[in-house]
N, C-alpha and C positions, 0 to 999 in steps of 0.2 A: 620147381613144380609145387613143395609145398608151400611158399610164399604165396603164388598164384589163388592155391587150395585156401587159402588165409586169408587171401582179398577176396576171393570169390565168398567165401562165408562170412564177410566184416559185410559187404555188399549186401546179400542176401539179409543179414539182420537185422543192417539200416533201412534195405528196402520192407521190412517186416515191422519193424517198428513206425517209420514212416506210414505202412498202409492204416495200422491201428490206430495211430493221431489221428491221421483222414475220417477213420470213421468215427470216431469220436465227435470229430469236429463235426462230423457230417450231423451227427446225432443231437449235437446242439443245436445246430443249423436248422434243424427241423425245427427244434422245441421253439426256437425265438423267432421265426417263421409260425410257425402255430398263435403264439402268443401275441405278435404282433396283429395277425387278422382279428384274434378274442379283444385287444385292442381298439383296432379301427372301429368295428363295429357296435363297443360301448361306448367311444368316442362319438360316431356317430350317431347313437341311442342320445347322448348326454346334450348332442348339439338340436336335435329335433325335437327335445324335453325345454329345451332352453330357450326356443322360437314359441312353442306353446306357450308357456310359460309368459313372456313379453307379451303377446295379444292378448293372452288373459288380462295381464296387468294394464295393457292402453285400453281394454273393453270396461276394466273395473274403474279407472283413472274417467273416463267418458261417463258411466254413470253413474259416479260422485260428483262429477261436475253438472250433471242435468239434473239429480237430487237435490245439492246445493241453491242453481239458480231459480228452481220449481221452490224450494222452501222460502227462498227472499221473497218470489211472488207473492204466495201465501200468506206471508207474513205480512209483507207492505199489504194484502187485500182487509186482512184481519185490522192490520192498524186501522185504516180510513174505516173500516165497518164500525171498529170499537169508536172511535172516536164522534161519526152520527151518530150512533146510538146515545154517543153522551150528550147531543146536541141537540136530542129531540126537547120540541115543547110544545105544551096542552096547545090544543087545538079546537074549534068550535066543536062538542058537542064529547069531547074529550071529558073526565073525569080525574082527581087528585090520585085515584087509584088505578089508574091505567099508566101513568108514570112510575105510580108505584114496585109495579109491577115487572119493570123493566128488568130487575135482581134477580127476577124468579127465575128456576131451570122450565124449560120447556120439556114434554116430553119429545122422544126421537121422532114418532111416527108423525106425531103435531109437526115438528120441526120440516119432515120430508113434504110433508103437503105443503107447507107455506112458499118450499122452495121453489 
């Protein structure tokens, strides 16, 4: 009988220590359960920051490139401008200072009318 009395309380201690691992484990189970979802959802924060992010950058990529090919325009318009103007010559009823002339700044508001 006391043997019995001796496994049934070896039993009982095992099963007593067994249940407090369990909760234990339980208790972690929770936490990394927890921390997993605070995960997903900064993961998912990081991947929606990450797609923005990319559109920005092909919207910015887009107009640097319509800057770019607007400035060559420009440019090349400026060239052939500068260049008749270097090609102008007197004309009937033209004067020596009206070529002269050509170096001068104009004013803005003059400028805008002529355009």
């Amino acid at each position: 009988m006391r043997v019995m009395i001796g496994v049934l309380l070896a039993v009982v201690a095992a099963l007593a220590w067994t249940g407090w691992s369990l909760h234990g484990a339980r208790n972690d189970l929770a936490v990394a359960r927890s921390q997993a979802a605070m995960f997903q959802t900064e993961l998912e924060r990081q991947v929606q920051a990450g797609a923005l992010l990319e559109q920005r950058l092909a919207n910015l990529d887009q107009s640097l490139t319509r800057l770019h090919e607007t400035t060559e325009i420009h440019t090349r318009q400026l060239g052939l401008t500068l260049a008749g103007i270097d090609r102008i010559e007197l004309t009937e009823g033209d004067s020596d200072a009206s070529v002269e002339c050509l170096d001068v700044r104009v004013p803005g508001e003059l400028d805008g009318w002529l355009r």
